[in-house]
PAPA-466786 format. One record per residue (C-alpha): residue in one letter; x, z, y. Coordinates in nm, 4 decimals. Each point is the difference from the previous one (the first is absolute). Layout:
% PAPA-466786
(A; (X; Z; Y))
...
% end
This chain:
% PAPA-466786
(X; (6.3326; 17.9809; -19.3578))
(X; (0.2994; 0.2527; 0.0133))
(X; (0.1999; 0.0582; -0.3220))
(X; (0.0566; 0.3673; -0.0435))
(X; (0.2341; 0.1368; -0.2534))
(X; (-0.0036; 0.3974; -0.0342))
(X; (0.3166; 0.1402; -0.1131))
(X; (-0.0939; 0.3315; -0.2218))
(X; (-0.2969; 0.0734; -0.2162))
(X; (-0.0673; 0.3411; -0.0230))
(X; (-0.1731; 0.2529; 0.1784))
(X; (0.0224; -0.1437; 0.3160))
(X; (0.0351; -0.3909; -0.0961))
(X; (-0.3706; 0.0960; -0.1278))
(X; (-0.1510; 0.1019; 0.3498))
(X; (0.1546; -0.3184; 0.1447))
(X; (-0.1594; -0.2455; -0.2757))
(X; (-0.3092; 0.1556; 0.1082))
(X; (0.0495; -0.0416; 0.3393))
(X; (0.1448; -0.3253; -0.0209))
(X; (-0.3116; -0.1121; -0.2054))
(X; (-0.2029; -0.0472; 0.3121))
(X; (0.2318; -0.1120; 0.2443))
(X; (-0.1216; -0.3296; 0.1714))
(X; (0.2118; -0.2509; -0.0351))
(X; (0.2554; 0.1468; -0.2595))
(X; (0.0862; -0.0422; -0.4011))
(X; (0.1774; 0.1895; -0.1806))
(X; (0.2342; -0.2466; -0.1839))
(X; (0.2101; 0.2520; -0.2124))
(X; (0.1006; 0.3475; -0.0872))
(X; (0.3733; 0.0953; -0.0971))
(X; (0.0141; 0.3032; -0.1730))
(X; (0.1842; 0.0753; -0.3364))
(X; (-0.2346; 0.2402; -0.1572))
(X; (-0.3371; -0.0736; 0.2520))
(X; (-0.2395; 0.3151; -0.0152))
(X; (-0.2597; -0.1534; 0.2017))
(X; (-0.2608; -0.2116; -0.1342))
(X; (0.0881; -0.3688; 0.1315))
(X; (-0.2805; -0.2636; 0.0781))
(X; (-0.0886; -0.2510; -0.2755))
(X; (0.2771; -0.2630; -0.0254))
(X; (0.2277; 0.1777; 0.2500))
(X; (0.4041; -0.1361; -0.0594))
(X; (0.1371; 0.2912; -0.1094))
(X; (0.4139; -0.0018; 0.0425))
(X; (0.2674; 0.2612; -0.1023))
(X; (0.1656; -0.0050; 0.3661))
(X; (-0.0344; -0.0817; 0.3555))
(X; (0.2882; -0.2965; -0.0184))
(X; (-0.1613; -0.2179; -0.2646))
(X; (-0.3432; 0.0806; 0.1736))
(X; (0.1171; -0.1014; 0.3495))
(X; (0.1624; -0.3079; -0.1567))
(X; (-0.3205; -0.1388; -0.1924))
(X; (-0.2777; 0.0953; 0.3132))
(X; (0.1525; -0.0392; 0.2852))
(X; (-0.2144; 0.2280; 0.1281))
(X; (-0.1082; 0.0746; 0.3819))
(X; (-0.0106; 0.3456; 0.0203))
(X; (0.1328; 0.2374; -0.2707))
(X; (-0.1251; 0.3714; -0.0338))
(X; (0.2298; 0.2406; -0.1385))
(X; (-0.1001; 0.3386; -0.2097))
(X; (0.2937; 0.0712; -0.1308))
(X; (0.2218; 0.3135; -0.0464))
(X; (0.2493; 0.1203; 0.3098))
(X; (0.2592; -0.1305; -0.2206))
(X; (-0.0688; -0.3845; -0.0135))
(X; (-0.2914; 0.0106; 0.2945))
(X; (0.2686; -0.1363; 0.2582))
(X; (0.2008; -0.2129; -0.2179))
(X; (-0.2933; -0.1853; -0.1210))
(X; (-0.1304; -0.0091; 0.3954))
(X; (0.2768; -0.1643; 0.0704))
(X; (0.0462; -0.2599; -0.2366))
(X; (-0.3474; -0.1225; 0.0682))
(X; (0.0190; -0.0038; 0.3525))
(X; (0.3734; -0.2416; -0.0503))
(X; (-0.2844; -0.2258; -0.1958))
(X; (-0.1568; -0.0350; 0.3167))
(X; (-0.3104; 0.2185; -0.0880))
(X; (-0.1378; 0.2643; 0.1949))
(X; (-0.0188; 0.3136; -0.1296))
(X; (-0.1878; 0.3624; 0.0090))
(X; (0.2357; 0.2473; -0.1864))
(X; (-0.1611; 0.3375; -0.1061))
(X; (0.1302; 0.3228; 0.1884))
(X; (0.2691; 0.1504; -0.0614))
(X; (0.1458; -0.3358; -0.0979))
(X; (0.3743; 0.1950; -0.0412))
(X; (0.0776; 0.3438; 0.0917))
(X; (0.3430; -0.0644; 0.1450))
(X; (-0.0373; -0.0632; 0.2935))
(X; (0.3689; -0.2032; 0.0638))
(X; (-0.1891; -0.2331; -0.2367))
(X; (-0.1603; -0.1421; 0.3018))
(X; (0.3004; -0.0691; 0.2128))
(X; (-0.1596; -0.3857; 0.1483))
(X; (0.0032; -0.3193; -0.2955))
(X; (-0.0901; -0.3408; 0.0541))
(X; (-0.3967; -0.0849; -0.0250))
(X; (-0.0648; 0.4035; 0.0431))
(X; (-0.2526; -0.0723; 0.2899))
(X; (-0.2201; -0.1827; -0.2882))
(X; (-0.0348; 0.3399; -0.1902))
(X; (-0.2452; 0.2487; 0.1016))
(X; (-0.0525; 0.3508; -0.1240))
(X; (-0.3768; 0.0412; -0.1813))
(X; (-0.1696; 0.2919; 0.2442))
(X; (-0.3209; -0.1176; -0.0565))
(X; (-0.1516; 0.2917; 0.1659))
(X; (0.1756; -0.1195; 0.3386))
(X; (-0.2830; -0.2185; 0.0172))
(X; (-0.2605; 0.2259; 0.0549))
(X; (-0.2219; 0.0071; 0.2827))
(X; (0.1671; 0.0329; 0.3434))
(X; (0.3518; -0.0078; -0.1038))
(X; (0.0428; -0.3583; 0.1258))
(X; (-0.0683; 0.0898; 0.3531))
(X; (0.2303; 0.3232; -0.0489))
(X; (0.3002; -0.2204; -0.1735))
(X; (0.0016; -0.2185; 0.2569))
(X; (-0.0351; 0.2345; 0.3076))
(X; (0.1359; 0.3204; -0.0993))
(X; (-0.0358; 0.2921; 0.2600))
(X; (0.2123; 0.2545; 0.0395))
(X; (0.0190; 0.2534; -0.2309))
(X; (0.1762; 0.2986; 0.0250))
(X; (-0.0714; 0.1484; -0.3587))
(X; (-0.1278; -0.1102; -0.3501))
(X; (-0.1420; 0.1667; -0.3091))
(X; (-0.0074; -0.1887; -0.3184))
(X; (-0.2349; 0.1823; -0.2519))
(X; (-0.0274; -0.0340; -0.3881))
(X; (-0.2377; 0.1735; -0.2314))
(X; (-0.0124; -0.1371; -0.3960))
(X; (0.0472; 0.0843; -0.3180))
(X; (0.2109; -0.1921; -0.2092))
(X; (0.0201; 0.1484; -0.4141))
(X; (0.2561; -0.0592; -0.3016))
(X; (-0.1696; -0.2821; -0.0362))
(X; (0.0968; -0.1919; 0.3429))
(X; (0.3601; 0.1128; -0.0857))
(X; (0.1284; -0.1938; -0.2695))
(X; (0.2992; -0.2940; -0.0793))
(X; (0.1604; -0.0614; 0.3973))
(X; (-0.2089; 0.2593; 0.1372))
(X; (0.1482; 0.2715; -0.1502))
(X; (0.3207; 0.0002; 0.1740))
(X; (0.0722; 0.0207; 0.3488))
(X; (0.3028; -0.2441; -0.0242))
(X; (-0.2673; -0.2703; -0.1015))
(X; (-0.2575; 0.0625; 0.1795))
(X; (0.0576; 0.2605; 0.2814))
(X; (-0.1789; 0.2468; 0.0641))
(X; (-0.3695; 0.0715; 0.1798))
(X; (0.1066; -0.1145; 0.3354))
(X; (0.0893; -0.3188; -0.1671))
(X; (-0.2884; -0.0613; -0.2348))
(X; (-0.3120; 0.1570; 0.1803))
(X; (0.0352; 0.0942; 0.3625))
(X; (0.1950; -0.3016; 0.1094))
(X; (-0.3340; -0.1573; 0.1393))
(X; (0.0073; 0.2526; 0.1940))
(X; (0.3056; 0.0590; 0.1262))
(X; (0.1400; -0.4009; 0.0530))
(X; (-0.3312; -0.0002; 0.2002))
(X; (0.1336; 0.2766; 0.2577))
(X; (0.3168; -0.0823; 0.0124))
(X; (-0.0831; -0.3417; 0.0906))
(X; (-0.1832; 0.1504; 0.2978))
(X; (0.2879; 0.1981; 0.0786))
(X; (0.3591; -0.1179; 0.0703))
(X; (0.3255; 0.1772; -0.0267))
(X; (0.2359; 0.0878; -0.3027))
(X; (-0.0885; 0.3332; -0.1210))
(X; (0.2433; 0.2362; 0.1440))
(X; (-0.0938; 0.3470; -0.2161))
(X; (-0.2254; 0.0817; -0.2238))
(X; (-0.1037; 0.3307; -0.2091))
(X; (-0.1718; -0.0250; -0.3343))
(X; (-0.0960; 0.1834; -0.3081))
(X; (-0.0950; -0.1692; -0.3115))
(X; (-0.1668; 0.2301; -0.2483))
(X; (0.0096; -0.0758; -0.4263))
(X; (-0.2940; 0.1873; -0.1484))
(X; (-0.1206; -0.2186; -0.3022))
(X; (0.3171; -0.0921; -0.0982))
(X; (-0.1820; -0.2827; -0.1570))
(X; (0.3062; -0.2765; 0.1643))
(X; (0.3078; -0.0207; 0.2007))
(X; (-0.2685; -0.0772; 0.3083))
(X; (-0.1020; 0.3076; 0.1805))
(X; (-0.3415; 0.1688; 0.0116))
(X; (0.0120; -0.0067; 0.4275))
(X; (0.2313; -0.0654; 0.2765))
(X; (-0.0583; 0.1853; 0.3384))
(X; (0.2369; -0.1518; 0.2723))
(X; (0.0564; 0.0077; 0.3993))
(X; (0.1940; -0.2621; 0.1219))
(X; (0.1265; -0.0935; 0.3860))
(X; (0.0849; -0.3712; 0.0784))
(X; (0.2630; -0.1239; 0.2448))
(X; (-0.2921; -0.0232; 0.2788))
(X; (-0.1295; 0.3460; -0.0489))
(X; (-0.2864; -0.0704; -0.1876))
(X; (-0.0796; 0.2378; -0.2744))
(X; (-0.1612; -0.0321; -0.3177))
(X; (-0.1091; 0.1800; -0.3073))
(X; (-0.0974; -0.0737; -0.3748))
(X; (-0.1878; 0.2224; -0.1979))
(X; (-0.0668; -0.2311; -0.3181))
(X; (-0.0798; 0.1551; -0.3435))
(X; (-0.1369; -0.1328; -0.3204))
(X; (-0.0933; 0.3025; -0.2003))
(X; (-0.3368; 0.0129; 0.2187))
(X; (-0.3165; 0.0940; -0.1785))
(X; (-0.2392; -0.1263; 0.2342))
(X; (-0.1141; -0.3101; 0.1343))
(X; (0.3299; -0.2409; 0.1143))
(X; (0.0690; -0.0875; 0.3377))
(X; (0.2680; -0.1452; 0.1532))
(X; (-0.0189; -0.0025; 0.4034))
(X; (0.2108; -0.0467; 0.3363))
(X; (-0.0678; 0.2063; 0.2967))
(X; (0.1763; -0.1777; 0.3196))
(X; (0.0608; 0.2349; 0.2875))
(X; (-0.0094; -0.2369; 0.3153))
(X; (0.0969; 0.1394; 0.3267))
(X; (-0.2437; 0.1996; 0.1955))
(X; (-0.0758; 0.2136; -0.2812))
(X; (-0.2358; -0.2887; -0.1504))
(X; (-0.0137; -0.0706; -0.4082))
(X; (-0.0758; -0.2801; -0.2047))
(X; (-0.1160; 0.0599; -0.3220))
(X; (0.1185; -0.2803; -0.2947))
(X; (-0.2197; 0.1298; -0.2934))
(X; (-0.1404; -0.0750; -0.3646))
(X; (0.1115; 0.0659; -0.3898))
(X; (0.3048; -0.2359; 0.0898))
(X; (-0.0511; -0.0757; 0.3808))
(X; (-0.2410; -0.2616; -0.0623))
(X; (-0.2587; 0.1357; 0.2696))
(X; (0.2721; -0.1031; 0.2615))
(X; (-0.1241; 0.1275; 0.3626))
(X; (-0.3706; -0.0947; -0.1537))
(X; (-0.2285; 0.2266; -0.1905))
(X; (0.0061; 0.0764; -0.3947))
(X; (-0.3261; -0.0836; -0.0896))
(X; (0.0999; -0.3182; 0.1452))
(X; (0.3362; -0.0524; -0.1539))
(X; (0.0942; -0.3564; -0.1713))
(X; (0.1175; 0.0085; -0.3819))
(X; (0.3154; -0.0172; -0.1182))
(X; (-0.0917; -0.3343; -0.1494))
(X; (-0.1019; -0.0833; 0.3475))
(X; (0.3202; 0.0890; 0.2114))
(X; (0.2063; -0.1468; -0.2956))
(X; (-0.1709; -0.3366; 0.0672))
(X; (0.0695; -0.0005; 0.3919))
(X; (0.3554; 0.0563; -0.0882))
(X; (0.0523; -0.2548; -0.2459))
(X; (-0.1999; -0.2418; 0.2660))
(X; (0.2825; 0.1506; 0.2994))
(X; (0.2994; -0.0736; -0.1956))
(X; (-0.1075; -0.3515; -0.0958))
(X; (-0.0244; -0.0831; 0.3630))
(X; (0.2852; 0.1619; 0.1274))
(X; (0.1660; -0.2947; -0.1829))
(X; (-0.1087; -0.2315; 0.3017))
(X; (-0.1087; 0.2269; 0.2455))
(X; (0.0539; 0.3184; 0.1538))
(X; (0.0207; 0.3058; -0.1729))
(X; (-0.2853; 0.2382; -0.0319))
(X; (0.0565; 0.3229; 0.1798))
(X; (-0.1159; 0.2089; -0.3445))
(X; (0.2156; -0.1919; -0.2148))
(X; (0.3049; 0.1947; -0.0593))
(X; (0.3674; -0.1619; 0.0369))
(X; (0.2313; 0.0914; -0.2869))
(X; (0.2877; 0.0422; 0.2774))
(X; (-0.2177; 0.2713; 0.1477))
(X; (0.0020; 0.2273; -0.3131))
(X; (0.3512; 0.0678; -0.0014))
(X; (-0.0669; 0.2416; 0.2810))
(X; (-0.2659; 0.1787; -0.2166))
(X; (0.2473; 0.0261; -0.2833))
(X; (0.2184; 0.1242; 0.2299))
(X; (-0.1895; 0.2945; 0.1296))
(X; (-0.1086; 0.0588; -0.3760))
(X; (0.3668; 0.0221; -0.0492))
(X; (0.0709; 0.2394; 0.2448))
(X; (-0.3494; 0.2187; -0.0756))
(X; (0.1625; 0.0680; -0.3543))
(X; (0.3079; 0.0187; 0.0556))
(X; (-0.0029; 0.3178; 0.2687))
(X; (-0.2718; 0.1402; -0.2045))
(X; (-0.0375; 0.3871; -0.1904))
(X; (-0.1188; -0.0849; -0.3541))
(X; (-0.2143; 0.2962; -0.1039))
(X; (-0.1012; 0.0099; -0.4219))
(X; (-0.2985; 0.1812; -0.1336))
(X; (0.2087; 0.2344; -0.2133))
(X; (0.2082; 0.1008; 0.3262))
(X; (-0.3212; 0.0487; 0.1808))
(X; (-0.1003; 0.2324; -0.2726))
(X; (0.3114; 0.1865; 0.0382))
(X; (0.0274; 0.0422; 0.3654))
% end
């Protein structure tokens, strides 16, 4: 039986005690968490920080939830204790944070929803593709924005915290630094520092394209999808609320819970065995940082009051 620490307690610590619940072959033998929000399981060890946590468990694999701001720091210190470990995305968003450290290769970035049906086969024999689209429909309120969230120095902004699924997925298909890109992000709520929507065309080193069109003010169903241009004018489709449909159907997507557990089973293995082509290498997301980077950076900022003017 695995030990499992998770690193974080709230919001999304919660989804992963769930998940974790019914994992074959796992336990969850603490939670680290100052102020825990999440409802722990009976007799859980309950510790103020990751360093006293990783000291008393010695635990296998450690999941963290925590903030961009101590994500990677705690990622790291648990994969020095010789753990392997599934950090949440965006796990920083700087992305010279990720310059190479000893024992990075044992920390893995928690896209879930690269586990959905077909992506295996896809991850591990990409075609060519000559253009991506990366899709985002939600709708977060005041209420998701609150503490960290609020600020885009803490927690970055929509490409960071929603359509990154998304977008590490193409970009993983697609090689090349990103050479230019055009973008407008558009405030209308005003309810944060994050934006409302970012719109953005962006040409890598290869000549592949690719554009974003990611919002979360949406007031119908969410969706967040790829479209892969291959060449010969054929398309493949990665669909669902969160791409958890894969290359498969909707009706006959997996849960959350479900793609959670078939990470969490990838990353223990990866300790003795090869790595999973879903699982996500934290050495890999520096690139998707990168481009996020570069997307605001060269972007035109519009505000609802000067779109009322204009």
């Amino acid at each position: 039986m695995s030990r499992v620490l998770l690193v974080g307690a709230g919001e999304v610590g919660a989804k992963h005690l769930v998940a974790l619940a019914d994992t074959p072959g796992v336990t969850v033998a603490g939670v680290a968490d100052p102020c825990p929000r999440a409802e722990l399981p009976p007799g859980t060890p309950l510790f103020a920080s990751w360093r006293p946590a990783l000291a008393a468990l010695s635990p296998e694999l450690v999941v963290v939830a925590a903030p961009p701001g101590t994500a990677l720091a705690a990622a790291r210190e648990a994969a020095a204790s010789g753990a392997m470990v599934l950090v949440e995305k965006p796990a920083t968003t700087d992305p010279a944070a990720l310059a190479s450290q000893p024992r990075d290769e044992r920390i893995f970035v928690g896209f879930q929803s690269h586990f959905a049906p077909g992506l295996d086969g896809l991850l591990a024999r990409s075609p060519v593709i000559e253009r991506t689209e990366v899709l985002l429909s939600v709708r977060r309120d005041a209420g998701y924005f609150r503490g960290w969230r609020r600020t885009h120095s803490a927690a970055g902004g929509v490409l960071h915290q929603q359509a990154i699924h998304g977008l590490a997925l193409a970009l993983r298909l697609m090689p090349g630094d990103v050479r230019t890109a055009e973008a407008t992000v558009v405030h209308r709520r005003g309810l944060a520092e994050t934006e409302d929507q970012v719109i953005a065309d962006f040409v890598l080193a290869g000549g592949q394209t690719g554009r974003i069109d990611a919002r979360v003010d949406h007031p119908g169903p969410p969706r967040h999808e790829v479209v892969l241009h291959l060449a010969g004018g054929r398309r493949l489709w990665v669909r669902g609320r969160n791409l958890e449909a894969g290359l498969g159907v909707a009706d006959a997507a997996p849960t959350h819970e479900e793609l959670r557990r078939r990470m969490y089973t990838s990353v223990l293995d990866a300790a003795e065995g090869p790595v999973h082509p879903c699982l996500f290498p934290l050495s890999a997301l520096r690139r998707t940082l990168e481009v996020i980077d570069r997307v605001y950076h060269d972007a035109h900022v519009v505000r609802a009051a000067d779109a009322a003017a204009a």
